[in-house]
C-alpha positions as CSV (number, residue, x, y, z in Angstrom):
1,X,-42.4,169.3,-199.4
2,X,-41.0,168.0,-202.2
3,X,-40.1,169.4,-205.6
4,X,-40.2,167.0,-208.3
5,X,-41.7,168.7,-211.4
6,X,-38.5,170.4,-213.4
7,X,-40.3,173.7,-215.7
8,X,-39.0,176.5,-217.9
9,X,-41.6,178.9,-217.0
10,X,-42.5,182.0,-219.5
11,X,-43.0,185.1,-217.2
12,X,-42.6,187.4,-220.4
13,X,-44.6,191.1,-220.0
14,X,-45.9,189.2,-216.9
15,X,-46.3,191.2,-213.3
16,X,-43.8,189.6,-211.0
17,X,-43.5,190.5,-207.6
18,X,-40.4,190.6,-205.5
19,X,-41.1,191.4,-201.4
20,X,-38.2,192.7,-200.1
21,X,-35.3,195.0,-200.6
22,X,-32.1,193.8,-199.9
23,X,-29.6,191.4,-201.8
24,X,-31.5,188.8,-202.5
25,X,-34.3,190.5,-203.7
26,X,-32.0,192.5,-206.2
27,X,-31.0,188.5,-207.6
28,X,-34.9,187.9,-207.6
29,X,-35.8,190.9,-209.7
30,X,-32.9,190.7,-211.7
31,X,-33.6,187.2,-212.6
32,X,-37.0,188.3,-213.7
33,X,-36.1,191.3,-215.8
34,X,-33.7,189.0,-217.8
35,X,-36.3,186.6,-218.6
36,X,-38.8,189.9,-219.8
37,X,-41.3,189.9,-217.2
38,X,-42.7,193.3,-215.5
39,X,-41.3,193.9,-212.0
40,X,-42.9,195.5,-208.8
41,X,-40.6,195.8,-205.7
42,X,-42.1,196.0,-202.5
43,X,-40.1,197.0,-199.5
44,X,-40.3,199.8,-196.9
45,X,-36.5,200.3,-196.9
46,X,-35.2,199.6,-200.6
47,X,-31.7,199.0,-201.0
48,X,-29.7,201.6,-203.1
49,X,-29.3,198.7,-205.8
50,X,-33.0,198.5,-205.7
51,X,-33.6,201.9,-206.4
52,X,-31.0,202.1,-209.4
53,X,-33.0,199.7,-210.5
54,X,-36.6,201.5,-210.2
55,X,-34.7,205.0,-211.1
56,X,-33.4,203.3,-214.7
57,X,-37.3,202.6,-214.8
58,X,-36.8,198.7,-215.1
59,X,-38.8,197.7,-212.0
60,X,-41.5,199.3,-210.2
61,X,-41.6,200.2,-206.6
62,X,-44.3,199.8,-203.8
63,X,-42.0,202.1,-200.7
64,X,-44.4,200.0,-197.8
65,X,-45.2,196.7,-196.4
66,X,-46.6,194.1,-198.9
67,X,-50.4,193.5,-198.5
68,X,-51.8,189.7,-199.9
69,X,-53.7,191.7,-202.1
70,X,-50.5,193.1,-204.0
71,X,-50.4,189.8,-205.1
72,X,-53.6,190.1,-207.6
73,X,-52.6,189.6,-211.2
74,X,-48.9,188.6,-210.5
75,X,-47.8,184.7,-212.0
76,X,-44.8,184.9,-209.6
77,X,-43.7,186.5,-206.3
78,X,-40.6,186.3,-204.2
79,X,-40.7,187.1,-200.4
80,X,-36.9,187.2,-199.9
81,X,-37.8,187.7,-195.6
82,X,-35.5,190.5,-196.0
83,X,-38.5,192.9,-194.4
84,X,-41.3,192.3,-192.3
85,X,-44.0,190.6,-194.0
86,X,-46.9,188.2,-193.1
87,X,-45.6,185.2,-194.9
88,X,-48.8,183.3,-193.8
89,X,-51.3,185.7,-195.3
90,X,-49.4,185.6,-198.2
91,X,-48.9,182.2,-198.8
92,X,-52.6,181.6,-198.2
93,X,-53.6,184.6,-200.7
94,X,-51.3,183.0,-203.4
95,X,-52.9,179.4,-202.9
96,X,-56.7,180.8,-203.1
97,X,-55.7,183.0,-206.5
98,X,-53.5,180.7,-207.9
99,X,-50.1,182.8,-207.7
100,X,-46.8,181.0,-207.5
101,X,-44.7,181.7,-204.4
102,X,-41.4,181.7,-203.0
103,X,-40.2,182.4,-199.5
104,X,-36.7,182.3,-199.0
105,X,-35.9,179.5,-197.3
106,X,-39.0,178.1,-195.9
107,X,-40.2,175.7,-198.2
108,X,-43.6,175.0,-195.7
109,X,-44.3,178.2,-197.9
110,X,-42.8,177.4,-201.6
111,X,-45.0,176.6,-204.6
112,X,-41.2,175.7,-206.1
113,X,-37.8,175.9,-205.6
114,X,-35.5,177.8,-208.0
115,X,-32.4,175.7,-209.0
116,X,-29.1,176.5,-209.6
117,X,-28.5,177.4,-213.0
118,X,-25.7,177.4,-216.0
119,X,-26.6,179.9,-218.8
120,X,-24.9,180.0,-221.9
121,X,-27.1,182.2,-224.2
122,X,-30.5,180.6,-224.5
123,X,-28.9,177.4,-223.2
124,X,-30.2,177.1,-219.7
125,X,-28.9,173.6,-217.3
126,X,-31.3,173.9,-214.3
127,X,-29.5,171.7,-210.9
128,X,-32.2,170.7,-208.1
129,X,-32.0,168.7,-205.3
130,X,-36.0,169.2,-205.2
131,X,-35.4,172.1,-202.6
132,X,-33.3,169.4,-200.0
133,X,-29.9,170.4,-200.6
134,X,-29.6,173.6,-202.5
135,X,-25.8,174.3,-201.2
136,X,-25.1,170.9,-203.1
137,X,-26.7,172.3,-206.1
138,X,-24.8,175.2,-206.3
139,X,-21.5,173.0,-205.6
140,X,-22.4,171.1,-209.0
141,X,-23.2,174.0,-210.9
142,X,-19.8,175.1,-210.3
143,X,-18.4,172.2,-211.1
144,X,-20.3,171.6,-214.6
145,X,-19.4,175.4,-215.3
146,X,-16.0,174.7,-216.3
147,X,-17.0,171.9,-218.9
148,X,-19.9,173.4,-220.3
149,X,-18.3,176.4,-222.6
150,X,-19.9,180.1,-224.0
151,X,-19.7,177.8,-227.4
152,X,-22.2,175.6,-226.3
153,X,-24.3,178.3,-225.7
154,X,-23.4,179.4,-229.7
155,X,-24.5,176.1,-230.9
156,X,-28.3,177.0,-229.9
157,X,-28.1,179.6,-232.1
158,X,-26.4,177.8,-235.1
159,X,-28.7,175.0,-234.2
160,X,-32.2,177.2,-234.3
161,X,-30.8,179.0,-237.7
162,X,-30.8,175.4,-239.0
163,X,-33.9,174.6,-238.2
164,X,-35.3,177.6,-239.6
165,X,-33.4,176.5,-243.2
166,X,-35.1,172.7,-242.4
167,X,-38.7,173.4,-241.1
168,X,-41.7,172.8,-242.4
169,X,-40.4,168.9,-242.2
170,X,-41.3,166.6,-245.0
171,X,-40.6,163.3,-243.2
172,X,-42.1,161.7,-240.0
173,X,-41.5,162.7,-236.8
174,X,-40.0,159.6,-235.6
175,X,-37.2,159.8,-238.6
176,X,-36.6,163.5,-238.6
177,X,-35.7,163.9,-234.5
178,X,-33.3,160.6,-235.6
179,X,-31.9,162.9,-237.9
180,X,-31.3,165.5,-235.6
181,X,-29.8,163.0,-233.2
182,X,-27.1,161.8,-235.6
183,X,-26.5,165.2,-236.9
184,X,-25.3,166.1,-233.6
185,X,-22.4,163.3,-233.3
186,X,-20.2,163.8,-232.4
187,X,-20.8,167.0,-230.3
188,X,-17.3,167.5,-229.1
189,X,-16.2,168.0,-232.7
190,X,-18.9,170.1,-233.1
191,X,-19.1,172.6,-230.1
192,X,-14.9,172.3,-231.0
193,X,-15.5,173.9,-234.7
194,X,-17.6,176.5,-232.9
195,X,-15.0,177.5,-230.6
196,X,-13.2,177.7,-233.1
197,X,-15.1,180.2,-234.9
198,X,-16.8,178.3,-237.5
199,X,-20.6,179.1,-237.1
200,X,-21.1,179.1,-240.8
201,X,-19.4,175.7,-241.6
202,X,-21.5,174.3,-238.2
203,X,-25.0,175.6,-239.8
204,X,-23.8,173.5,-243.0
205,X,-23.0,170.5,-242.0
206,X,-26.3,170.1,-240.0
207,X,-28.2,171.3,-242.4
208,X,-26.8,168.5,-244.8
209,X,-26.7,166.1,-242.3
210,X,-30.8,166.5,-241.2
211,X,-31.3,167.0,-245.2
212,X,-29.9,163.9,-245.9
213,X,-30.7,161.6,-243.5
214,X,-26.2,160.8,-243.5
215,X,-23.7,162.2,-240.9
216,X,-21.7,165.1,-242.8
217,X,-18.0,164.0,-243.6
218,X,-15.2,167.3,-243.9
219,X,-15.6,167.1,-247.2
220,X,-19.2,167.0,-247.2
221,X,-19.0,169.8,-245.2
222,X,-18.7,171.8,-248.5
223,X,-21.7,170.6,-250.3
224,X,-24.2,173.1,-248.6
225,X,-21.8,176.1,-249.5
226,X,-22.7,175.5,-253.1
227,X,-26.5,174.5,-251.9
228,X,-26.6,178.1,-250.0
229,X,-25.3,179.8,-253.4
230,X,-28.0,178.0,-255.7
231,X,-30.5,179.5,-252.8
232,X,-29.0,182.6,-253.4
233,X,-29.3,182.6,-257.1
């Protein structure tokens, strides 16, 4: 099996189910808590990290053996193999209802594979090796982790308050994402005045840039300062 299709998937106030109650099932569940969705545990012998987690009332917790029929009404589940489970049945629950599965390495019974990841704030670079090599995926991600920086992560954000100054758009589509495109050179300067702590001068420049249609110079920099003050007035 091969996985080819790379997705961001929205599991927000979604039932998610994680089988199993050791280690990896305490990634699995926290990975879906971060990302909003609703969480049900099943394991017969929950880890004490499991349980903080049900006793903080994050996750929910089924103290037996999973049944296919736990899986009604859940878009993802995990079966970490960390207890005793029927993977078949499962798997062949999930196909007929249309539930994504993941057994932990087995990917005869994956619907995906999960990659290795970089977060920085809403910045999110996914690694795959379309489930073939994952230990080579997470050899990358360490590698990429040391040049891609929390600012990065902080230009989303100065990058989305932007757009919110820019939007509704005026222009084509086809001239405004070349816009964008030429606002953002060149990026090390950019994600280097971020680290640097300025956000605000950041926000400016693209929003003159995009505005504009013309790269920003430093002393263009200024011009939306006294553009945020006329707003203001």
């Amino acid at each position: 099996m091969s996985f080819r299709l790379p997705i961001v998937l929205d599991v927000n106030d979604q039932r998610c189910l994680v089988i199993g109650g050791g280690t990896i099932a305490t990634q699995r569940a926290e990975l879906l808590l971060d990302a909003g969705a609703h969480v049900v545990i099943i394991s017969e012998e929950p880890s004490t990290e499991i349980d903080e987690l049900v006793r903080s009332g994050r996750a929910g917790l089924m103290r037996r053996q999973a049944r296919p029929a736990d899986l009604d009404g859940a878009r993802v589940a995990f079966v970490t193999l960390e207890d005793e489970v029927d993977v078949d049945a499962l798997w062949a629950y999930a196909n007929e209802h249309g539930v994504l599965l993941s057994s932990a390495d087995d990917v005869d019974h994956c619907h995906f594979a999960m990659p290795s990841v970089i977060r920085r704030g809403d910045l999110q670079v996914a690694i795959s090796t379309s489930g073939r090599a994952p230990a080579l995926s997470k050899r990358l991600r360490t590698r990429l982790e040391e040049t891609i920086g929390e600012e990065v992560g902080r230009l989303v954000d100065v990058l989305a308050a932007a757009r919110a100054q820019l939007v509704p758009r005026t222009i084509s589509f086809g001239e405004w994402s070349e816009r964008w495109s030429r606002a953002l050179e060149p990026l090390d300067e950019l994600t280097a005045r971020i680290a640097a702590g300025d956000d605000s001068g950041v926000l400016q420049r693209i929003v003159t840039a995009v505005r504009t249609g013309e790269p920003a110079t430093e002393a263009g920099d200024e011009e939306p300062s006294a553009l945020a003050n006329e707003q203001a007035s």
